[in-house]
C-alpha positions as CSV (number, residue, x, y, z in Angstrom):
1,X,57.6,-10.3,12.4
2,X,56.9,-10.0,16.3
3,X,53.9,-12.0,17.3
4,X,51.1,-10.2,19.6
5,X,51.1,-10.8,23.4
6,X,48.7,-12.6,25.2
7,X,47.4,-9.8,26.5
8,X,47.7,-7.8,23.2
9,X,45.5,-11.4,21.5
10,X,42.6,-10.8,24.1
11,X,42.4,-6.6,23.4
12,X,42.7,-7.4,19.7
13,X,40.1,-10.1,19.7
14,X,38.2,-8.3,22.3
15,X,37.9,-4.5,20.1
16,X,37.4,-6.8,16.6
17,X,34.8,-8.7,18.2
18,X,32.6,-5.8,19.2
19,X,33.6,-3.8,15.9
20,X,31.8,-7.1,14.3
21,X,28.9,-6.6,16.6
22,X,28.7,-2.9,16.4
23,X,28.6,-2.6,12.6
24,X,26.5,-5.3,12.1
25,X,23.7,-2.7,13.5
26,X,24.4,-0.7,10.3
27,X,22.5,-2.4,8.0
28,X,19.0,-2.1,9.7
29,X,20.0,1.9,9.3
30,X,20.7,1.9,6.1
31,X,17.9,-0.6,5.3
32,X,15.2,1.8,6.5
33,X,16.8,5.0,5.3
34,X,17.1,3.6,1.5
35,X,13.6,1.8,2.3
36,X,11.8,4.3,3.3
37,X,12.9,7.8,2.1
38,X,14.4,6.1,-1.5
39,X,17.7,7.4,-0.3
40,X,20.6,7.2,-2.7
41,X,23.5,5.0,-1.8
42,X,26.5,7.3,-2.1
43,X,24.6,10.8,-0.3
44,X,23.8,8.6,2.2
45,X,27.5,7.0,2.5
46,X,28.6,10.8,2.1
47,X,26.1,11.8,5.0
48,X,27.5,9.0,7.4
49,X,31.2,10.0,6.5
50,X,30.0,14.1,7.3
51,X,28.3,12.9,10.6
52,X,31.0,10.7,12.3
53,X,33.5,13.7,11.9
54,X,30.8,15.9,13.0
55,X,30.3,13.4,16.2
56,X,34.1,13.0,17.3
57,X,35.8,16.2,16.4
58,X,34.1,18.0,19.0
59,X,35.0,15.0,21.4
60,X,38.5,15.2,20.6
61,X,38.5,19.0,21.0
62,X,37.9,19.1,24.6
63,X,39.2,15.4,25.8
64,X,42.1,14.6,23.7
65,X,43.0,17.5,21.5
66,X,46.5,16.6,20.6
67,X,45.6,13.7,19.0
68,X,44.6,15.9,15.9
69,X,47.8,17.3,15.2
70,X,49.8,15.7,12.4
71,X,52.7,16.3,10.3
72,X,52.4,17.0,6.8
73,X,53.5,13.3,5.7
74,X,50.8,11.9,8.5
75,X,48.5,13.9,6.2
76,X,49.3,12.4,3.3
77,X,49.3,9.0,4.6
78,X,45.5,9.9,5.8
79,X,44.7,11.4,2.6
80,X,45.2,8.4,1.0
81,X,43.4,6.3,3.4
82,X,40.5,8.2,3.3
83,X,40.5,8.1,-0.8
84,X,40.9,4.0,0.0
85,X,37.8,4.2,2.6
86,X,35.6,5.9,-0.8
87,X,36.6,4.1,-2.9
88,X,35.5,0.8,-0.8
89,X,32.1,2.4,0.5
90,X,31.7,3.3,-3.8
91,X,32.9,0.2,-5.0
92,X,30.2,-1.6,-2.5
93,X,27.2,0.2,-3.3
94,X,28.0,-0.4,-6.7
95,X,28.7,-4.2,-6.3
96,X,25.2,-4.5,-4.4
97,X,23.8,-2.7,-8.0
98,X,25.3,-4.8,-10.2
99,X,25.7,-8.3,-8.4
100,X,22.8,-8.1,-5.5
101,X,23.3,-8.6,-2.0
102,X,24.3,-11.9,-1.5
103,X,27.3,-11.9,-4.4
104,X,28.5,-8.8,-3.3
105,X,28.7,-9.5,0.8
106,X,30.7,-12.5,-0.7
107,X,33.1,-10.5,-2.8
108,X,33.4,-8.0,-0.1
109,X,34.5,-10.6,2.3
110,X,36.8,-12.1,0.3
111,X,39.4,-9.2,1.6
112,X,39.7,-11.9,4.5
113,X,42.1,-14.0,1.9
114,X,43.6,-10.6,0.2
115,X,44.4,-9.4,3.5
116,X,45.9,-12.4,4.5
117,X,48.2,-12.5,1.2
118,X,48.6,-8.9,1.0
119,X,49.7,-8.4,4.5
120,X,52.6,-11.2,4.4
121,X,53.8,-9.3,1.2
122,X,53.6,-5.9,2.5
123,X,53.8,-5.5,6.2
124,X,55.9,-9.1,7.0
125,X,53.1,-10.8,8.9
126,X,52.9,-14.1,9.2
127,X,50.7,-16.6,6.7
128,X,51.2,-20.1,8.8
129,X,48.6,-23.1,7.8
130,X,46.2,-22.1,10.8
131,X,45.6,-18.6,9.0
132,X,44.8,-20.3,5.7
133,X,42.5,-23.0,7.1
134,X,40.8,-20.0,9.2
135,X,40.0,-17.7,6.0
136,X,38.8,-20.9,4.4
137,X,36.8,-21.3,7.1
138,X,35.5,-17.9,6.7
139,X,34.7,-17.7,3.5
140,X,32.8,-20.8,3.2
141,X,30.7,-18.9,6.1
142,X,30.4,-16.3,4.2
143,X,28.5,-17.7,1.2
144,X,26.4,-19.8,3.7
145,X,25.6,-16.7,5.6
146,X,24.9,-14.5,2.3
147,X,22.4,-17.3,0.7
148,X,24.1,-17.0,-2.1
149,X,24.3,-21.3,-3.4
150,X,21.6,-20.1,-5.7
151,X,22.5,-20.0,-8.9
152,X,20.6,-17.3,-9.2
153,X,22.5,-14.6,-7.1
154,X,25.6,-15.4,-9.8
155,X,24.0,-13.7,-12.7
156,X,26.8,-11.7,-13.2
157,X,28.2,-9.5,-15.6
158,X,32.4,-8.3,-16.5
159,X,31.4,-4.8,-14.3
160,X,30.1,-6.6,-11.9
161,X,32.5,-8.9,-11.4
162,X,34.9,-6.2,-11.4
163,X,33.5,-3.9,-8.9
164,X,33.4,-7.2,-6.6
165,X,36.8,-8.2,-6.6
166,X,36.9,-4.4,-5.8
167,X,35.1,-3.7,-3.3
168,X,37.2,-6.5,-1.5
169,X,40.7,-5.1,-2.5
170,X,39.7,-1.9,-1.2
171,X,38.2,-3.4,2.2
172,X,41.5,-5.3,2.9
173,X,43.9,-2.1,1.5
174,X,41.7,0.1,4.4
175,X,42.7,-2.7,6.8
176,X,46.6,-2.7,5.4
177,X,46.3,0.9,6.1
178,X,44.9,0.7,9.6
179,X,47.5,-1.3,10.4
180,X,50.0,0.3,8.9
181,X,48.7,3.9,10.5
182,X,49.5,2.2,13.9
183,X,52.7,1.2,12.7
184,X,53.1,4.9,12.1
185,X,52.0,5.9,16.1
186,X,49.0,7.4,14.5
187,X,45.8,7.2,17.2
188,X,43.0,5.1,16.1
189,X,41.2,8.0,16.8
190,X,43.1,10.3,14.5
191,X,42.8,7.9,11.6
192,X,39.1,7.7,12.6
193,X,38.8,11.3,12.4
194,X,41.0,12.3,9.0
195,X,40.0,9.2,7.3
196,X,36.2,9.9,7.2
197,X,37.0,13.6,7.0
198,X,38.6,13.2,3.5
199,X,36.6,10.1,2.5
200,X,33.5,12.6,3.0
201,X,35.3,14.8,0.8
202,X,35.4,12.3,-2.0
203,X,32.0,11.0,-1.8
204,X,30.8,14.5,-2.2
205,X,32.8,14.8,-5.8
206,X,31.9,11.7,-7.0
207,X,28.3,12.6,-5.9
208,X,28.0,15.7,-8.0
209,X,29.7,13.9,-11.4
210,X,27.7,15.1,-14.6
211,X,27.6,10.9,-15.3
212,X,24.8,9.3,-12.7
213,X,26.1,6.5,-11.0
214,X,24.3,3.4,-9.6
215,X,23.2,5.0,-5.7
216,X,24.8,8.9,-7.1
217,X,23.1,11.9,-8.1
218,X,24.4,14.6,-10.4
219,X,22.2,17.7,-9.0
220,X,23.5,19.4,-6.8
221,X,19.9,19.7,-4.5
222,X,20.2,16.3,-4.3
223,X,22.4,16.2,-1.5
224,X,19.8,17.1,0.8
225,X,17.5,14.4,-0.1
226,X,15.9,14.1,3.2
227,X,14.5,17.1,3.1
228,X,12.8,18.3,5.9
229,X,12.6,15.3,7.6
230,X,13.8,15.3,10.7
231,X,13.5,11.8,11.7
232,X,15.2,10.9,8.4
233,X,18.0,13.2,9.2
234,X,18.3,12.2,13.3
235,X,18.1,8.4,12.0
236,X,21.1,9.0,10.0
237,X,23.0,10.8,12.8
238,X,22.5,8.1,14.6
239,X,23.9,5.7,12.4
240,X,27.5,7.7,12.2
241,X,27.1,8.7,16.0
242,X,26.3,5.1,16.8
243,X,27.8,2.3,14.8
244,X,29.9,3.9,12.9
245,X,31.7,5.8,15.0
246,X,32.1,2.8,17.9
247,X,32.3,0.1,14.9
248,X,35.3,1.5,13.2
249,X,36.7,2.8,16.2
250,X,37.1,-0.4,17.7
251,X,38.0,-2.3,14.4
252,X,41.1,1.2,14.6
253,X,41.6,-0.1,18.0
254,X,42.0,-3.6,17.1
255,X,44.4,-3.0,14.1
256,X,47.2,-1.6,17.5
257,X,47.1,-4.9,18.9
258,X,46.3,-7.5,15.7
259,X,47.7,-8.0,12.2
260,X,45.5,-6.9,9.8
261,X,44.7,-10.1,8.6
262,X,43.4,-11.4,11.8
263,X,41.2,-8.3,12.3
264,X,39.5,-8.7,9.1
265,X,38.9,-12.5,9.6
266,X,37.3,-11.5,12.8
267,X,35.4,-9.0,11.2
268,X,34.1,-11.4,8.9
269,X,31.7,-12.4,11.4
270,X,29.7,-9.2,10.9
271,X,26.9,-10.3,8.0
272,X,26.6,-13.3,10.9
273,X,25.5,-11.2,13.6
274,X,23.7,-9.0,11.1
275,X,21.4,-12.1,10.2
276,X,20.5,-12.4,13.6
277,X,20.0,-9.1,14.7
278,X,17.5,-9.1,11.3
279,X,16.0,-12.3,12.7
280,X,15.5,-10.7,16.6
281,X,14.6,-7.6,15.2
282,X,12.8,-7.4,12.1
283,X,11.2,-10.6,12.0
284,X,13.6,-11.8,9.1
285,X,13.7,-15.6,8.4
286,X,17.6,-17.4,9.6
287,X,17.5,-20.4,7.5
288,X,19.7,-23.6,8.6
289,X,22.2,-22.5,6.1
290,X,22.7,-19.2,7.3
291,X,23.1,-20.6,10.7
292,X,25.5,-23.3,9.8
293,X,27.5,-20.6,7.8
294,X,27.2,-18.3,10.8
295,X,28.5,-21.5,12.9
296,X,31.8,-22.0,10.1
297,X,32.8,-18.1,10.4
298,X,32.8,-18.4,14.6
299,X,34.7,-21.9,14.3
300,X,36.9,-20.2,12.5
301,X,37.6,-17.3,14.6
302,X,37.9,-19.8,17.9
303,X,40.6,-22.0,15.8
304,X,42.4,-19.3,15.0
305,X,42.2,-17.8,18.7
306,X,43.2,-21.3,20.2
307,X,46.3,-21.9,17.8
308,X,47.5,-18.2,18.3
309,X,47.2,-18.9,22.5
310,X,48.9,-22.2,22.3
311,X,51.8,-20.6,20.6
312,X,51.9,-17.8,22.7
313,X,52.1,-19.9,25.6
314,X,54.6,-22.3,24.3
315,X,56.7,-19.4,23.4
316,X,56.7,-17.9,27.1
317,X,57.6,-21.7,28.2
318,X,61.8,-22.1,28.9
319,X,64.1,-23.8,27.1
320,X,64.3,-27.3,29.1
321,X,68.4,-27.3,30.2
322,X,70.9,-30.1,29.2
323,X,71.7,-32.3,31.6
């Protein structure tokens, strides 16, 4: 496995970094659209899908429109990325139904150590003692930063459980896949593009099942929940426009330069910088725990940062030459 160049480390870090920061923003979206207008969780993940390709396929129509051609086996690929992409966003509203928000953000984050493991089997990369001490690291973060000590949160039942373990399988197999769309010489923007385009398509079929699901609806009509609302629907163009569009693009763009692994670790810094942003913005309380989780998940992104520069620069040093 070829190990990232300094200069390939500081984009990486640099694009998962601000695809933490950016997507962090989601949340006080989605807050207020399922506060205020009741909005189910799947039309409104189906919605956000619509408007992101609505957003950049213009854009890549008059600035970059070769990067939508692909072959047929390209599309495949990107079919099933964008069925992986569903499945997560389904598998996460569902968790959140089942398990609350604090057990599911922590089952949902646990794709830091499946991406880790998974990515050494599949694509070769490397699993040295650093990366293990890092997702470690992380994850204790992440309960700290979810609140979820109390015993309460753990209530959970065999669905739940399994919709959790889920929704974190499916977040690390859409990071596999990221990575493994770059692999491919596919544009981040492509994948950005075609993944959202079918995952949209998905959404809307499991949407319109005859069974209800937790955040679904089964009539038809219901689709267009908002109505005529149109600071409902403009809010919600602004989440795809905004955050998601910029989120995932950069988290695309850091999956060129960084091992999937050590994009989603970074990532995991995201319910941090949501918890402050809640605090800054919407008057939320940041307990001490929260903050010293938020401080574990940062420590771990600066170890792992450290040791990867360290070894980058020892391997640029020469060999020292017999005497």
């Amino acid at each position: 496995m070829t190990r990232p160049a300094p200069s390939d480390l500081a984009r990486g870090y640099a694009a998962a970094l601000g695809a933490a920061a950016v997507l962090s923003t989601t949340a006080i979206f989605i807050r207020h659209l399922t506060v205020t207008y009741a909005m189910p969780a799947l039309v409104l993940a189906f919605w956000r899908d619509v408007f992101t390709v609505l957003t950049l396929l213009p854009i890549l129509i008059i600035l970059k429109p070769g990067l939508l051609r692909v072959t047929r086996r390209q599309v495949l690929f990107l079919g099933v990325y964008g069925i992986v992409l569903a499945t997560f966003n389904a598998m996460w509203t569902l968790s959140v139904a089942y398990n609350g928000a604090a057990v599911a953000t922590v089952l949902a984050y646990c794709s830091a150590a499946f991406t880790a493991l998974l990515g050494w089997w599949l694509l070769k990369e490397d699993l040295d003692w650093a990366k293990i001490v890092a997702v470690a690291l992380s994850l204790s973060g992440c309960v700290l930063v979810a609140d979820a000590l109390d015993p309460s949160a753990w209530r959970m039942n065999p669905l739940g459980i399994l919709t959790g373990v889920l929704s974190g399988l499916t977040y690390a197999g859409y990071s596999l896949m990221g990575r493994s769309a770059s692999q491919r010489g596919l544009s981040p923007w492509t994948s950005l593009v075609y993944t959202f385009a079918f995952a949209a398509a998905v959404l809307l079929l499991v949407a319109l099942l005859p069974v209800t699901l937790p955040g679904g609806t089964s009539r038809p009509a219901n689709l267009f929940w908002l109505g005529n609302s149109l600071p409902g629907w403009g809010l919600l163009f602004l989440l795809a426009a905004g955050p998601t569009v910029v989120g995932f693009g950069l988290y695309n763009v850091s999956l060129v330069y960084l091992p999937s692994s050590i994009t989603n670790l970074i990532v995991t810094l995201e319910p941090t910088f949501t918890a402050v942003t809640a605090y800054f913005l919407l008057g939320e309380t940041l307990t001490i725990t929260q903050a010293i989780g938020g401080v574990l998940i940062l420590s771990a992104v600066i170890f792992l940062r450290l040791h990867q520069g360290h070894a980058a620069r020892r391997r640029r040093e020469p060999e020292p030459v017999a005497a």
